[in-house]
C-alpha positions as CSV (number, residue, x, y, z in Angstrom):
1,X,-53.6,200.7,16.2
2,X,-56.8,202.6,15.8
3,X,-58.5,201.9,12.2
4,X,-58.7,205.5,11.3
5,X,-54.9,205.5,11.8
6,X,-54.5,202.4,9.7
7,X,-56.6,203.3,7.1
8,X,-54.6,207.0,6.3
9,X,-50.9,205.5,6.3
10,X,-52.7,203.4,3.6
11,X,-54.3,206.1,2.1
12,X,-58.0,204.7,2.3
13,X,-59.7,208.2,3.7
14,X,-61.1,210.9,2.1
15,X,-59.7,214.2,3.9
16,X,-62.1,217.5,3.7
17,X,-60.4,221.0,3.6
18,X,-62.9,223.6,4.8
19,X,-61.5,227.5,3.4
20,X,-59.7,227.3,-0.1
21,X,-57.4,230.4,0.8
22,X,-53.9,231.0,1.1
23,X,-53.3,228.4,3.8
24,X,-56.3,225.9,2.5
25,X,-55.7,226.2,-1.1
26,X,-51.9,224.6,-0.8
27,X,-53.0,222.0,2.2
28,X,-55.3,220.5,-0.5
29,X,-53.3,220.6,-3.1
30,X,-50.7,218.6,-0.9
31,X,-53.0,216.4,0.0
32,X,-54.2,215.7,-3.1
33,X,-50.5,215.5,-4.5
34,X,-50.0,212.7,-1.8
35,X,-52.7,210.3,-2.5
36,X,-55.5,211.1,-0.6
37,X,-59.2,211.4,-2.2
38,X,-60.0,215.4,-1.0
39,X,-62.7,217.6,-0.6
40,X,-62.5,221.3,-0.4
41,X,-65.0,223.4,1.3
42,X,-65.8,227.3,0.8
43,X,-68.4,229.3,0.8
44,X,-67.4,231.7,-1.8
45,X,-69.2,229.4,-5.3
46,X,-66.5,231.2,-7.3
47,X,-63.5,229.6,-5.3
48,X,-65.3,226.5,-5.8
49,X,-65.2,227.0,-9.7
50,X,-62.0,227.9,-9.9
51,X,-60.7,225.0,-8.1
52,X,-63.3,222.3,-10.0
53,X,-61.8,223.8,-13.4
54,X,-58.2,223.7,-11.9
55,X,-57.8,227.2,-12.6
56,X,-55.0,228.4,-9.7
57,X,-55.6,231.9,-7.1
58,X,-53.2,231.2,-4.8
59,X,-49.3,232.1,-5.3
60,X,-47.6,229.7,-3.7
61,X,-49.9,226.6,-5.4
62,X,-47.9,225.4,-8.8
63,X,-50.5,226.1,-11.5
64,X,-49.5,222.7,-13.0
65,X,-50.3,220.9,-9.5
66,X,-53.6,222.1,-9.0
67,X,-54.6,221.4,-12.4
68,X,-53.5,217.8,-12.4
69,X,-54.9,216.7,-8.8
70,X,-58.3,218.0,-10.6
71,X,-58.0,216.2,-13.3
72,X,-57.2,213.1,-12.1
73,X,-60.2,213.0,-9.2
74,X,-58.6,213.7,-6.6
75,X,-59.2,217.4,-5.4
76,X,-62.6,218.3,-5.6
77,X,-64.6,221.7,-3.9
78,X,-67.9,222.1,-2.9
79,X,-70.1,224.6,-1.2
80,X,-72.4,221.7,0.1
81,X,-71.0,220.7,3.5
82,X,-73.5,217.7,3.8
83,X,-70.1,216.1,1.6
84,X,-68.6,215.9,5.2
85,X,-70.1,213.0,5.8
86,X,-68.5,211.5,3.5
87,X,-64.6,212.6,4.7
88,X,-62.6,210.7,7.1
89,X,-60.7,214.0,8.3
90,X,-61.5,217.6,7.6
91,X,-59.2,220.5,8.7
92,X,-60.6,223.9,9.4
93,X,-58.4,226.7,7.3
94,X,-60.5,229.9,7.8
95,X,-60.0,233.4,8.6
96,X,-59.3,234.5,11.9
97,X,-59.7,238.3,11.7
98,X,-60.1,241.1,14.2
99,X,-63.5,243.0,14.5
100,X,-63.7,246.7,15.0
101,X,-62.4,246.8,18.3
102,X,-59.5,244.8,17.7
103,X,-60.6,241.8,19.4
104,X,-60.5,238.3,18.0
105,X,-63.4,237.4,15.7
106,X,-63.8,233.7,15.3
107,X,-67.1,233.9,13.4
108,X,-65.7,232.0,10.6
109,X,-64.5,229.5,12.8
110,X,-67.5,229.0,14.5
111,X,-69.7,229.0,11.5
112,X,-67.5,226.4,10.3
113,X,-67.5,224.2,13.1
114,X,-71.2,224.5,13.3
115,X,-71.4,223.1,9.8
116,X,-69.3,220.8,10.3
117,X,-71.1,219.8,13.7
118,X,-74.5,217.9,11.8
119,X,-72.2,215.5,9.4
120,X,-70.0,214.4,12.0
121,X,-69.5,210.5,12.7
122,X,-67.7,207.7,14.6
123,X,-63.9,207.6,14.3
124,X,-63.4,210.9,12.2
125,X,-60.6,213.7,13.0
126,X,-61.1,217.3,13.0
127,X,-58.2,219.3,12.8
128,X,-58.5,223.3,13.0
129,X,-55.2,225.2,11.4
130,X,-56.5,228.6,11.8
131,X,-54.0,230.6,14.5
132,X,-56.7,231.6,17.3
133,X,-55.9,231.9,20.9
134,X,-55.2,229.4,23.4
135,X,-58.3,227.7,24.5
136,X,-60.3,227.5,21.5
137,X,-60.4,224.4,20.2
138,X,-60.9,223.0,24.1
139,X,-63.4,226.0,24.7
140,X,-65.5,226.1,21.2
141,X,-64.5,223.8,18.9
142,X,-64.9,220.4,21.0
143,X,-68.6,221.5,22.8
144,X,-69.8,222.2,19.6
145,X,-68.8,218.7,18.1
146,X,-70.0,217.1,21.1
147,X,-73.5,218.5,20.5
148,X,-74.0,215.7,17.8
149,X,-73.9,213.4,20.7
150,X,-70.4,211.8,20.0
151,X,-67.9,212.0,22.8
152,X,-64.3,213.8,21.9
153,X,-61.5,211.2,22.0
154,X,-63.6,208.4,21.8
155,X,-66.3,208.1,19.5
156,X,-64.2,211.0,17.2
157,X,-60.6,213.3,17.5
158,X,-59.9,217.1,17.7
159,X,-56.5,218.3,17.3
160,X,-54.7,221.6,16.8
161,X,-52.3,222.1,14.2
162,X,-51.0,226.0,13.3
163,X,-50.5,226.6,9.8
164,X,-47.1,227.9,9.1
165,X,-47.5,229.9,5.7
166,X,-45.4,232.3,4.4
167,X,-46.5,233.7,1.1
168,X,-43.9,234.1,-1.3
169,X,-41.1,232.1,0.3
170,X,-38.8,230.1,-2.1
171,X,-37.8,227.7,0.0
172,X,-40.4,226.9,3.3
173,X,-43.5,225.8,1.6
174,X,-46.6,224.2,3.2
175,X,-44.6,220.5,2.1
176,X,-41.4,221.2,3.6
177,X,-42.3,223.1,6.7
178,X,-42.1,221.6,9.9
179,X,-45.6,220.7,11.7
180,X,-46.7,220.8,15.4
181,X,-49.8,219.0,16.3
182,X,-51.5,219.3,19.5
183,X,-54.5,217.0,20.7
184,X,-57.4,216.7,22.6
185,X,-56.2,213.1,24.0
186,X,-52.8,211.3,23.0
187,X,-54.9,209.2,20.6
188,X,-55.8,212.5,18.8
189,X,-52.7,214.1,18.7
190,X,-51.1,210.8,17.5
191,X,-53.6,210.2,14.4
192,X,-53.3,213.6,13.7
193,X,-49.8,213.7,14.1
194,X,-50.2,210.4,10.9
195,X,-52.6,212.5,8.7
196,X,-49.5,215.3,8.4
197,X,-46.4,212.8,8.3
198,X,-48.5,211.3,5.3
199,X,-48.3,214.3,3.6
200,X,-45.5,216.7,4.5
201,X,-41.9,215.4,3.5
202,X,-41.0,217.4,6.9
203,X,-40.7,216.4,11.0
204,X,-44.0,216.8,12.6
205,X,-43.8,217.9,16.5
206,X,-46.3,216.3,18.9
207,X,-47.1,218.7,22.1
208,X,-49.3,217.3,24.8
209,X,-52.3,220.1,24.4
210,X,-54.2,222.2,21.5
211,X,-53.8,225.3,24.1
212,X,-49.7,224.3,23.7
213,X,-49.8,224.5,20.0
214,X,-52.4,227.5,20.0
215,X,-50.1,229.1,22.0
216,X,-46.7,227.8,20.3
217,X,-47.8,229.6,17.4
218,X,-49.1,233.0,18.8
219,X,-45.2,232.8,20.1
220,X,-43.8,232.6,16.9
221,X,-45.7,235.3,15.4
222,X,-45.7,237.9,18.5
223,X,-41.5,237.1,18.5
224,X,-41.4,238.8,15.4
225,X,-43.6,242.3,16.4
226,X,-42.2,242.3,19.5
227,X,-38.5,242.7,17.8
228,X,-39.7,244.1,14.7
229,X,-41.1,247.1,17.2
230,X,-37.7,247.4,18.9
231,X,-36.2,247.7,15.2
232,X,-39.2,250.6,14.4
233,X,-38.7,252.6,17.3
234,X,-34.7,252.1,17.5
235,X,-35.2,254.0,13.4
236,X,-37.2,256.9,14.6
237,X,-34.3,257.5,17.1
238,X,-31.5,256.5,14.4
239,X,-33.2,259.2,12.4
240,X,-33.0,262.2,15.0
241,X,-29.9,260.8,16.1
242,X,-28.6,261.0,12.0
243,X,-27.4,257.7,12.2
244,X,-28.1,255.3,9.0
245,X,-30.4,251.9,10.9
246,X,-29.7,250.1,7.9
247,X,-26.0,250.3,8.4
248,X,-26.2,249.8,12.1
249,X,-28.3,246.5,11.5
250,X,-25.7,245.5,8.8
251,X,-22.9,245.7,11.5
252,X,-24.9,243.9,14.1
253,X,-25.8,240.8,12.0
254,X,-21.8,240.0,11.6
255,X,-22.2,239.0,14.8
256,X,-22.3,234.8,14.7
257,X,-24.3,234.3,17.7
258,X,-26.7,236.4,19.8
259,X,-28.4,238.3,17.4
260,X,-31.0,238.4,14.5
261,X,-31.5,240.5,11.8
262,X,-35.1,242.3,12.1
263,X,-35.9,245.6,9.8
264,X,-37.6,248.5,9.9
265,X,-40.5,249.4,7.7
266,X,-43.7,251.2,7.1
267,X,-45.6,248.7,9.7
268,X,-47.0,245.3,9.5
269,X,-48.6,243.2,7.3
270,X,-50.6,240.3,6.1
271,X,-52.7,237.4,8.0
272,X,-50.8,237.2,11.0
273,X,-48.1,239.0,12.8
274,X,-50.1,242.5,12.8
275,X,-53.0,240.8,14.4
276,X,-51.8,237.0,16.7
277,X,-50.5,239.1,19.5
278,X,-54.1,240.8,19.7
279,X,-55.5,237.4,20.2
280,X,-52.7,236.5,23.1
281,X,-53.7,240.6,24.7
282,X,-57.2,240.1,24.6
283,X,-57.3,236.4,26.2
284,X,-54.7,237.4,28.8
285,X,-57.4,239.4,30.1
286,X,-59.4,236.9,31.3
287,X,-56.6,236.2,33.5
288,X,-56.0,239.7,35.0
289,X,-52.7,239.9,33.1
290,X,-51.6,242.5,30.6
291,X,-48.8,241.7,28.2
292,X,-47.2,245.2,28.4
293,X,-44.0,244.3,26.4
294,X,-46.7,243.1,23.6
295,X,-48.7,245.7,23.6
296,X,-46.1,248.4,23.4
297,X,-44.8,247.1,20.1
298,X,-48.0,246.4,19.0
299,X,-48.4,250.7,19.4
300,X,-44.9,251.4,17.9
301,X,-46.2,249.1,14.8
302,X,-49.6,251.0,14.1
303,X,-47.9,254.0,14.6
304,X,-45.1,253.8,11.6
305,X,-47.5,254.6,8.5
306,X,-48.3,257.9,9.9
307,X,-44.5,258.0,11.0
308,X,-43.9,257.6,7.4
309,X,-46.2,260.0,5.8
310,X,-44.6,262.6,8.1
311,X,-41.0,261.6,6.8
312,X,-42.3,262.4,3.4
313,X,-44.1,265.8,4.6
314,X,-40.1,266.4,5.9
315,X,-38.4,265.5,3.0
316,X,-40.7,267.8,0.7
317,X,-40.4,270.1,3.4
318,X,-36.4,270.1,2.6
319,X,-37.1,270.6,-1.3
320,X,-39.4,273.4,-0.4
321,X,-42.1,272.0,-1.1
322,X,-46.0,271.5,1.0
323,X,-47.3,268.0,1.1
324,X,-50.6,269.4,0.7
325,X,-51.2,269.3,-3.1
326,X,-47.5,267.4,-3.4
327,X,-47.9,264.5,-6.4
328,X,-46.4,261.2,-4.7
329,X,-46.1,258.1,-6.0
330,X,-45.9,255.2,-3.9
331,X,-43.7,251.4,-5.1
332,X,-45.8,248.8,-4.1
333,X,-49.2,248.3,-1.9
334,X,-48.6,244.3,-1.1
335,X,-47.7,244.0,2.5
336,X,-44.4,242.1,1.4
337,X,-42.5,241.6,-1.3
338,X,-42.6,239.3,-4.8
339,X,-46.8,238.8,-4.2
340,X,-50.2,240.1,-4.6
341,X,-51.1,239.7,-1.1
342,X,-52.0,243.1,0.3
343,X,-54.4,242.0,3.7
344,X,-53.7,244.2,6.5
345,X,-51.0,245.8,4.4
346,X,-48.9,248.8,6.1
347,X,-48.9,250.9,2.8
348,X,-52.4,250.9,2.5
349,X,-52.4,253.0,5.9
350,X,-49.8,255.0,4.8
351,X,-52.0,256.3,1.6
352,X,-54.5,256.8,3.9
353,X,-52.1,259.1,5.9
354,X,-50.8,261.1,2.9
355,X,-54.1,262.2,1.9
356,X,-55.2,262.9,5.0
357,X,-52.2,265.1,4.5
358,X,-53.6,266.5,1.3
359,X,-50.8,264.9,-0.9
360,X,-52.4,263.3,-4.5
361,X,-51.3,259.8,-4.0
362,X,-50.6,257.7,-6.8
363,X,-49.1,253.6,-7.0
364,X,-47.2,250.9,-8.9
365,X,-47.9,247.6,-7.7
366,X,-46.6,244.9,-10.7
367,X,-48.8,242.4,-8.2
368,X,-51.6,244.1,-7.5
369,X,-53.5,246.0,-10.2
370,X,-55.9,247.6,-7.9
371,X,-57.9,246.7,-4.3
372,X,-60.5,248.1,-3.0
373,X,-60.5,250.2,0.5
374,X,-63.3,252.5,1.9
375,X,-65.7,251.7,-0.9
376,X,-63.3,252.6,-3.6
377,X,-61.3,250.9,-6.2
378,X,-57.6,252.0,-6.4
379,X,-55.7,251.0,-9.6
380,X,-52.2,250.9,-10.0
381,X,-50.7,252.6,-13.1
382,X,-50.4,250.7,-16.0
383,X,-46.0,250.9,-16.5
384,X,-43.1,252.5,-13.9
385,X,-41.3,255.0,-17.4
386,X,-39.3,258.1,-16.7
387,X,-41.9,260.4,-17.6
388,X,-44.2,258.8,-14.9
389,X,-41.1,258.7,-12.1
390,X,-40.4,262.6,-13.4
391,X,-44.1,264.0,-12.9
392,X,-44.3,263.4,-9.3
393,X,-42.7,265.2,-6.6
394,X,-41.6,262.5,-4.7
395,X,-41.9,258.4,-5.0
396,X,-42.3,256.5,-1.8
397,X,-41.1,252.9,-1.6
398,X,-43.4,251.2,0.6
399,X,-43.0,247.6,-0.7
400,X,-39.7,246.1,-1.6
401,X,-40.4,244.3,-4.9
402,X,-37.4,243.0,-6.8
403,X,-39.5,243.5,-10.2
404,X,-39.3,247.4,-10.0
405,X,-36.6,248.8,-12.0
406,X,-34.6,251.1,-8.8
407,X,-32.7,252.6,-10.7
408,X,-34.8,254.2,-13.4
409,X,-36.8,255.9,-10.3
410,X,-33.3,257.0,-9.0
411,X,-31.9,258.1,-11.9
412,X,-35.5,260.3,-12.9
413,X,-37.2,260.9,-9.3
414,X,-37.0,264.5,-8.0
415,X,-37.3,263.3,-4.6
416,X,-37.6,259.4,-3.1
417,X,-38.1,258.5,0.7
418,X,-37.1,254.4,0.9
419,X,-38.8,253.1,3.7
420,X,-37.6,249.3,3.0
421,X,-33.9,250.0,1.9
422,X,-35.0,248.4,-1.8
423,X,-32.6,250.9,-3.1
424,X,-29.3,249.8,-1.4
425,X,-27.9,249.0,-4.5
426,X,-28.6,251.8,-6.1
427,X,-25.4,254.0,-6.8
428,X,-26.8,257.5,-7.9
429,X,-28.2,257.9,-4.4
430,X,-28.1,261.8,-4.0
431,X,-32.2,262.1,-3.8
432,X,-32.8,259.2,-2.3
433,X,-33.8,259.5,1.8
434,X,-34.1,256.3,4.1
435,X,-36.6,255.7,6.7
């Protein structure tokens, strides 16, 4: 048995978290919660604060966790990387964005790596958990470690491990959700493998690459856009067609085998499944292959804010009434519901498209006060009342937050277009239009 490996399962090691966001932020925190002495990395100094004064960002971190690993010593966060040096394993939890062109920008992975690179030493595990595509922690990650002059699966070990986060979920949380780790050599995908079962009360799965587990979880997330395209384009037609999607997906899932329940909706949203299959596109180029399936849902997806804002230019159009000038009033700018998470969110778009349209676009977010976009700060209004509901020509639902009181907007909305079904329960339903 390797002494690294030995020395986590008794937790002797000090592990190092580099990005304190939504995915880094709760890894710590579990960490932390399980024993282990940790560092956590950002390069944001006000992050860093937060976390030294155990003052919680994240949703899905308990406020009382955080603030008692910080107390008692063992979460710290620093913007000085030289601590390294002084970590056993670090884990790499950064963004993974798309530049302008929609191709994979692994700056922050790279800068990361690159910082890490100078503090590196002899039997030490590096562990990158930001979803990428396949090849990158053989292709970037490991030359860049190996210019400190240590060799990759001897003198240290690089693994893979995809973080599986889903903000807002009551039940999966970084604790309980099941791992795969994926490594350089067997060694490093075995020590790895120890670091997690040390901390995650759930089954970790070995795979016998980083490109397998790179690729494991582009599959997971590209699953879900392809058939969350099939669901989009199968509601434009429902809509010609006058048949109700929602109904048709209802009947479908009473089906015990052979079928699962996707939804429609005003796009995609958040960290990952709007941008992974971009990743897996743009790498399958470098092997003269184009994942057509992908790519068409990938269109049908960007294409359903504007499919929305000309729903609501229809249903105005039905009340008599031009979008241009039209007062609407959108439910929610998050990119899902119950959080204040609102990266790559679809209804952000779909402002965008009604004023384009001319409309005077107004929102209600009880998550998200305001956010900026375009160089200007949008604020939500302060409280969802009648009068509010009744001064607009129509409300738009375009996040499905259990919070908002449906049937007050039912009961004093002129006009409402529900593009998330949030009002299914709602029984006064005659001005009410689905996507």
């Amino acid at each position: 048995m390797s002494t690294l490996k030995q020395r986590i399962k008794e937790r002797a090691v000090t592990l190092g978290v580099v990005g304190l966001g939504y995915v880094g932020l709760p890894l710590a925190v579990e960490k932390a919660k399980a024993g282990f002495h940790v560092i956590g990395f950002d390069v944001q100094s006000q992050k860093v604060e937060l976390v030294n004064q155990g003052h919680n960002y994240i949703g899905d971190v308990v406020n009382a966790d955080l603030a008692s690993v910080v107390k008692s010593g063992y979460l710290t966060a620093t913007t000085d990387f030289a601590s390294v040096a002084s970590c056993d394993c670090v884990c790499i939890a950064v963004p993974t964005p798309l530049d302008e062109h929609q191709q994979p920008d692994i700056s922050y992975v790279r800068a990361s790596t690159e910082s890490i690179m100078p503090h590196l030493h002899k039997d030490m595990l590096v562990v990158l958990e930001s979803t990428t595509y396949p090849g990158t922690t053989e292709e970037l990650i490991k030359p860049i470690l190996e210019q400190s002059g240590l060799v990759c699966g001897e003198d240290f070990f690089l693994a893979f491990s995809p973080e599986r986060v889903d903000p807002g979920n009551a039940i999966y949380k970084t604790k309980n959700t099941p791992k795969v780790v994926g490594g350089i050599t067997p060694q490093c995908t075995d020590i790895a493998a120890t670091l997690y079962e040390a901390v995650l009360e759930a089954p970790v799965h070995r795979v016998s690459s980083p490109a397998i587990a790179e690729m494991e979880k582009i599959l997971e997330n590209t699953y879900r856009n392809v058939n969350i395209g099939l669901i989009n384009e199968l509601a434009i037609l429902c809509d010609r067609m006058g048949i109700n999607i929602w109904e048709v997906i209802d009947a479908a899932k009473t089906k015990p085998y052979g079928f699962q329940a996707f939804y429609p909706g005003p796009g995609l949203g958040g960290h990952c499944i709007p941008l992974d299959p971009y990743y897996l596109s743009w790498k399958a180029r470098e092997f003269g292959f184009h994942t057509s399936m992908i790519e068409s849902s990938m269109i049908i997806n960007d294409r359903m804010p504007e499919y929305c804002a000309q729903r609501a230019m229809r249903a105005l159009n039905e009340q008599r009434k031009a979008i241009n000038g039209a007062k609407v009033l959108m439910l929610g700018i998050a990119y899902k519901q119950d959080i204040d998470d609102f990266r790559e969110s679809p209804a952000i778009r779909v402002m965008e498209a009604l004023e384009a349209l001319g409309a005077e676009v107004s929102f209600y977010d009880p998550y998200v006060s305001e956010f900026p976009w375009n160089g200007k700060m949008y604020r939500s209004i302060p409280a969802l009342t009648a009068d509010v509901v009744e001064g607009v020509d129509l409300v738009m639902v375009t996040t499905a937050h259990t919070t908002v009181d449906y049937n007050l907007v039912a009961l004093h909305a002129p006009l409402v277009l529900d593009t998330k079904n949030a009002m299914k329960s709602v029984e006064h339903r005659q001005n009410i239009r689905l996507l």
